[in-house]
C-alpha positions in Angstrom: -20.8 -2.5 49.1 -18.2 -4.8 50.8 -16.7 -5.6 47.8 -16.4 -2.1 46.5 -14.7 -1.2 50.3 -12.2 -4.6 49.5 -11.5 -3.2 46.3 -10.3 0.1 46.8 -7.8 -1.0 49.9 -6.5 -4.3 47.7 -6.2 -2.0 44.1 -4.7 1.6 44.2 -7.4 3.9 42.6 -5.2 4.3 39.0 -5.2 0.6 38.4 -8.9 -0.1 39.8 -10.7 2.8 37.4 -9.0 1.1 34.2 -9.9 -2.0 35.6 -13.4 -1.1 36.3 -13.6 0.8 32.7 -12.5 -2.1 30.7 -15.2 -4.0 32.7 -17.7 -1.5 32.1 -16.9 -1.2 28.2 -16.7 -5.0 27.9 -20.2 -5.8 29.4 -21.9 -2.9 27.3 -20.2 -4.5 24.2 -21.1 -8.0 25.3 -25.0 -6.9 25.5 -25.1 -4.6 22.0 -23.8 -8.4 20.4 -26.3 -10.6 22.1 -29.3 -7.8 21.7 -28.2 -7.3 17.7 -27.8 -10.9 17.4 -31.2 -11.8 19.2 -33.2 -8.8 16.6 -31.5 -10.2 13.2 -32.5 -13.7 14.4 -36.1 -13.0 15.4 -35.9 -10.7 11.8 -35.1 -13.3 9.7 -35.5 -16.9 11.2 -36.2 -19.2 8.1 -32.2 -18.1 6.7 -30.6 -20.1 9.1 -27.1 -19.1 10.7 -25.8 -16.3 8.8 -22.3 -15.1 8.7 -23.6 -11.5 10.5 -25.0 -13.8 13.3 -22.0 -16.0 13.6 -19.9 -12.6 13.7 -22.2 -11.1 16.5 -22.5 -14.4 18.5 -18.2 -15.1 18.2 -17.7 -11.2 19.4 -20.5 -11.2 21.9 -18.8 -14.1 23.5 -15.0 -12.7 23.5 -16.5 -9.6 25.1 -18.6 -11.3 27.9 -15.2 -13.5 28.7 -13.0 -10.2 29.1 -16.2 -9.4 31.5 -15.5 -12.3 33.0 -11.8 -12.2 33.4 -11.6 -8.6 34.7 -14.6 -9.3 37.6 -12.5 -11.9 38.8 -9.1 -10.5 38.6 -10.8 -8.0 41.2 -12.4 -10.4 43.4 -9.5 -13.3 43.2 -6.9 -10.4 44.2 -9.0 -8.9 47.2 -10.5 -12.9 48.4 -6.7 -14.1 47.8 -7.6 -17.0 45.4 -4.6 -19.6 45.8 -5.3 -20.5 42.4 -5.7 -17.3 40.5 -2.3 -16.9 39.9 -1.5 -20.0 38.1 -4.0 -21.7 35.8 -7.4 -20.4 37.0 -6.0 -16.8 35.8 -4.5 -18.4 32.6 -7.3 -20.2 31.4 -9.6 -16.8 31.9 -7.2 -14.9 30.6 -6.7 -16.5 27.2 -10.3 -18.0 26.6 -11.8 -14.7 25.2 -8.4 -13.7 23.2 -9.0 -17.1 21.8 -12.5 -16.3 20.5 -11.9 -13.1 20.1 -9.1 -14.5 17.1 -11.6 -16.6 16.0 -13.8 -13.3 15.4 -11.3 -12.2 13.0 -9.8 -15.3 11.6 -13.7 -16.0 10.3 -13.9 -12.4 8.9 -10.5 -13.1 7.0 -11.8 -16.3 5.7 -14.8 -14.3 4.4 -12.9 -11.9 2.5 -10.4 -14.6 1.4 -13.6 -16.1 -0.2 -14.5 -12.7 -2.0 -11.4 -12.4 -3.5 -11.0 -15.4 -5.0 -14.4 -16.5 -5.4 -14.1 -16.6 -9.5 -11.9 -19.5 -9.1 -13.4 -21.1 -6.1 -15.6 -24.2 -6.6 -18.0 -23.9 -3.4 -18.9 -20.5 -4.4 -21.5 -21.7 -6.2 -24.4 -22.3 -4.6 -23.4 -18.4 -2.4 -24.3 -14.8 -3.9 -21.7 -13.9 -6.8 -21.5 -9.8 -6.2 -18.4 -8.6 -4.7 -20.4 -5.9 -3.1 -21.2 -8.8 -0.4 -17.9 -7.8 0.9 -18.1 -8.3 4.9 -20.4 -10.6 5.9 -23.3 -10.6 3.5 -23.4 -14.4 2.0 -25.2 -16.7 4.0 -23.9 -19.9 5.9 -27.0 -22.0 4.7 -28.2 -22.5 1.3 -31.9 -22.2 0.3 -34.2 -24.9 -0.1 -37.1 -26.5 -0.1 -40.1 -26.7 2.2 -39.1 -29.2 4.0 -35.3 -28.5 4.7 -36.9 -25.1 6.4 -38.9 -27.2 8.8 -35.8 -29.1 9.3 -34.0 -26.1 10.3 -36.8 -24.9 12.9 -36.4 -28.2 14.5 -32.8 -28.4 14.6 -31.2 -25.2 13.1 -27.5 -26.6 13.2 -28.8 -28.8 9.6 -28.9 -26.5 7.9 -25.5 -24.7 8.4 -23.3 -24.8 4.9 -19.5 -24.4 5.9 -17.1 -23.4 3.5 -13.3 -25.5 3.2 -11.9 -21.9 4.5 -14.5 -21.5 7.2 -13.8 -25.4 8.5 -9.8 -24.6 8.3 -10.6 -21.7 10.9 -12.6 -23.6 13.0 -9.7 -26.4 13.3 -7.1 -23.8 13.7 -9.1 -22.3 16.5 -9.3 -26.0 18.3 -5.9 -26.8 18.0 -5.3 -23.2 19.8 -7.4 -23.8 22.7 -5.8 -27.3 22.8 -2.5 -25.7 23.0 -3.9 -23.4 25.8 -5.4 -26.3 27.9 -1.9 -28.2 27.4 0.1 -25.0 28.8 -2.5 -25.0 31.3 -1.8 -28.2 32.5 2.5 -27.3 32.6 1.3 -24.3 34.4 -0.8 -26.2 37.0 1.9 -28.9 37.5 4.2 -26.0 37.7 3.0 -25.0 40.9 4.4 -28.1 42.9 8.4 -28.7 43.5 9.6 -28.9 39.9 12.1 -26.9 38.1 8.7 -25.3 35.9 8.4 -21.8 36.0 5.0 -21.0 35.5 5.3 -17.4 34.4 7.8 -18.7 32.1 5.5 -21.0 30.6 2.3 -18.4 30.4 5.2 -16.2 28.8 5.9 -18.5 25.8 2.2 -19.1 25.3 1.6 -15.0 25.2 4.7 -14.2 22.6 3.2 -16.8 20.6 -0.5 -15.9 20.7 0.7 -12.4 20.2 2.9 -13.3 17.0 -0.4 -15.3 15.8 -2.5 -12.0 16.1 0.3 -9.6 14.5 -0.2 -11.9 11.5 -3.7 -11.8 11.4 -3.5 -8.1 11.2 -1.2 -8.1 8.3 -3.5 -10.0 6.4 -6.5 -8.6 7.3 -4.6 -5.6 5.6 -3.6 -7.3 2.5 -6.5 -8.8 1.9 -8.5 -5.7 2.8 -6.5 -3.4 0.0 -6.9 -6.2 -2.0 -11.0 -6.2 -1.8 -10.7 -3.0 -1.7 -9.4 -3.0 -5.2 -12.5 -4.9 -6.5 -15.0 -2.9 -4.7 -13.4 0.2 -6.1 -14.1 -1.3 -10.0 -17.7 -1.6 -9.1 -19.9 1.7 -9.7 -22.3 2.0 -7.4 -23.6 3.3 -4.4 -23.6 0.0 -2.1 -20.4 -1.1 -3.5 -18.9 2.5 -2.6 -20.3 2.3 1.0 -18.6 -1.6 1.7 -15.1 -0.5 0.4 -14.9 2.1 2.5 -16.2 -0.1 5.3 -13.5 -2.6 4.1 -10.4 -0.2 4.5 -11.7 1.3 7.6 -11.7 -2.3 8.9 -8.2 -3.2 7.1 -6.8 -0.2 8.7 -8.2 -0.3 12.4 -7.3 -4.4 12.5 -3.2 -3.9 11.5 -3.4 -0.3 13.9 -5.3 -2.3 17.1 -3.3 -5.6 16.4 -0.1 -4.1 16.4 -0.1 -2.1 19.4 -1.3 -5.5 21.4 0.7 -7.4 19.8 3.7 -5.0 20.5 3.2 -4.8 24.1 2.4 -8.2 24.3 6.2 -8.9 23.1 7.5 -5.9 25.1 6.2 -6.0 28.4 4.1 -8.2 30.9 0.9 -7.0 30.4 -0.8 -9.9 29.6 0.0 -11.5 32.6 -1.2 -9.5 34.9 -2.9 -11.7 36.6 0.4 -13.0 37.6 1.3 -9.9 39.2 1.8 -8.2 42.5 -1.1 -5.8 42.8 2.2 -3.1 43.2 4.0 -3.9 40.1 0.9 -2.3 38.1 1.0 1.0 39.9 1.9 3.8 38.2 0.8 5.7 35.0 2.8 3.4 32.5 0.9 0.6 33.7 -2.2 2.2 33.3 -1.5 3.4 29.3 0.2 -0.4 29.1 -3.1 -1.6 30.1 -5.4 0.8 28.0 -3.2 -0.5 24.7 -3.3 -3.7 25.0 -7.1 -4.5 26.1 -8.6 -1.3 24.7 -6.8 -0.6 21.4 -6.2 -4.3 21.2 -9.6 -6.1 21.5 -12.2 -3.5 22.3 -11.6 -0.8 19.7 -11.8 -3.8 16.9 -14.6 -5.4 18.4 -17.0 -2.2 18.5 -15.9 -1.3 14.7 -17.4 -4.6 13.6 -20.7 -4.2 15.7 -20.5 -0.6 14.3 -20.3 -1.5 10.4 -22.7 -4.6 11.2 -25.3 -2.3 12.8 -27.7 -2.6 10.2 -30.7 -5.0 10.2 -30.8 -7.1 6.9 -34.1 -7.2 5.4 -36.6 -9.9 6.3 -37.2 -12.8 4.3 -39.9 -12.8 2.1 -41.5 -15.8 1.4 -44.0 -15.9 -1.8 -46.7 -18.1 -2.1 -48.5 -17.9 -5.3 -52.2 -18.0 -4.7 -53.7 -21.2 -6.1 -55.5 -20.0 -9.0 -58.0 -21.7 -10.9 -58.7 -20.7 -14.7 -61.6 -21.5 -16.2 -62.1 -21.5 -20.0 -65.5 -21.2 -21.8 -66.0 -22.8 -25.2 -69.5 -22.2 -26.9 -70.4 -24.5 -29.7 -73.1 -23.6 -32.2 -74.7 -26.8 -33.5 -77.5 -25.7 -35.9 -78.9 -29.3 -35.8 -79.1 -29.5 -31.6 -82.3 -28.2 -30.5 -81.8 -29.9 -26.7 -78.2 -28.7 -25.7 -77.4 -25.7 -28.1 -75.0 -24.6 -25.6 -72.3 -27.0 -25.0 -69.7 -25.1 -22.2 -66.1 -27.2 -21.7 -64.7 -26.6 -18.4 -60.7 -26.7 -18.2 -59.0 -26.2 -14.9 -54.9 -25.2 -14.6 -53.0 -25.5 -11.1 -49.8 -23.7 -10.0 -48.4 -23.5 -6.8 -44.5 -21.7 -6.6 -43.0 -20.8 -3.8 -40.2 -18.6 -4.3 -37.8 -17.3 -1.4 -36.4 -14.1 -1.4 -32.1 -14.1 -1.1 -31.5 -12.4 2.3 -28.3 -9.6 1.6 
């Protein structure tokens, strides 16, 4: 109650019910990932880390760190955080637009697989239908017995990374490492030097917002391009995942645009920066619906959206041990003791076959 008194007299009431809404929409996001992910896990254990899970668990994250960000941005501005405006703010700021391009940059490296997967080498031990076309394929390969029991102990064995999924994950590092480093100007910027620390935060947001304006162009192309294939395949499942495709191609270069644009254009990012009275006003308020709603939430909730489906469980089928007996009879005319003789032949097999999750 004190802190919704603080609140109101440090934010002007059209700044704090954006504020408060992105909040809001960013938690509620946060928990539909986490829940989804928690049901497909419990649904289908024995697969391993799938490319749905890795999806939900990437987004879930992004959106709990805008949660995060935007909590603190109210209490840091009311409690007067000497900090906040430097690199505390920075760091918070950028951590879930990090993952939140890590989201997408995995989903582009899915559908770059898809489209070239004829001439790609690693493909093929992974489903070969282009109707897989989002996040279908599965991050671990099937096995035996035993590497199943290895993956209940410790399910990071069994994860299969593809040579585009492993250039993501190193282009995602060497981001945050550039973060951390302009970070670091930032906090040594605060001292008596000739760094400008809103300069610096600057730079980093023109370029993190040129690296996402990319991302949505080819997110585009190669969306129009699977879209293509999917359009060649006749049937029903392949007819529902292309449209899913170019609604997704078509929200990501929309969404990513607009944040990327105002990102170039204005100061939005760093609002935590700001004076509190800078932000006032109505262009502040559609400035700040663009960029963090168009920009990250709208994206975010299609993907949970066309992911909402649970895949079917795993079956594993164990062939009953069966046991055939075969009855010979022999007539001997000259046996009077035994004039039965029965033969006795026994067969064992024991298959185990493991159903291909979609």
């Amino acid at each position: 109650m004190v802190f919704e008194i603080t609140a109101f007299n440090c934010y002007p009431l059209t700044l704090l019910v954006p504020i408060l809404a992105l909040m809001f929409i960013d938690g509620f996001l946060a928990c539909i990932a986490f829940t989804q992910l928690t049901r497909i896990h419990l649904r289908n254990q024995q697969v391993g880390w799938t490319r749905q899970k890795v999806l939900h668990l990437v987004i879930g994250s992004s959106n709990l760190g805008y949660f995060i960000y935007f909590i603190s941005t109210l209490i840091a501005t009311c409690e007067g955080w000497p900090c906040w405006s430097h690199a505390c703010g920075f760091i918070l700021m950028a951590l879930p637009n990090i993952l939140f391009l890590a989201a997408f940059l995995l989903l582009l490296s899915f559908w770059v697989d898809l489209c070239h997967q004829a001439n790609d080498e690693e493909e093929d031990d992974e489903e070969n239908s282009t109707q897989q076309a989002l996040l279908d394929n599965v991050m671990s390969k099937p096995g035996s017995s035993n590497s199943r029991r290895r993956c209940r102990c410790c399910p990071l064995q069994g994860i299969h990374v593809g040579s585009r999924q492993k250039f993501v994950i190193v282009v995602v590092v060497l981001i945050f490492i550039l973060m951390m480093s302009f970070a670091m100007i930032i906090w040594i910027g605060v001292g008596k030097n000739p760094i400008d620390s809103s300069i610096v935060a600057e730079v980093y947001v023109d370029f993190f917002a040129a690296t996402v304006l990319l991302l949505g162009g080819a997110l585009g192309c190669y969306g129009l391009l699977l879209f293509v294939k999917l359009r060649k395949v006749r049937s029903e499942t392949a007819s529902s995942e292309m449209w899913k495709v170019a609604g997704l191609a078509v929200v990501s270069v929309i969404c990513f645009s607009s944040s990327a644009l105002v990102a170039f254009l204005t100061d939005i990012p760093l609002s935590y920066h700001w004076n509190v009275k800078k932000l006032n006003g109505v262009k502040a308020l559609v400035l700040l619906i663009l960029y963090y709603f168009i920009g990250s939430s709208v994206p975010s909730a299609f993907v949970l959206w066309i992911m909402r489906e649970l895949p079917p469980p795993v079956i594993v089928s164990r062939q009953e041990q069966s046991r055939v007996i075969t009855f010979i009879r022999r007539n001997t005319p000259t046996s009077t003791d035994h004039p039965h003789y029965w033969a006795t032949a026994t067969s064992l097999k024991n298959q185990v076959s493991k159903a291909s999750p979609i």
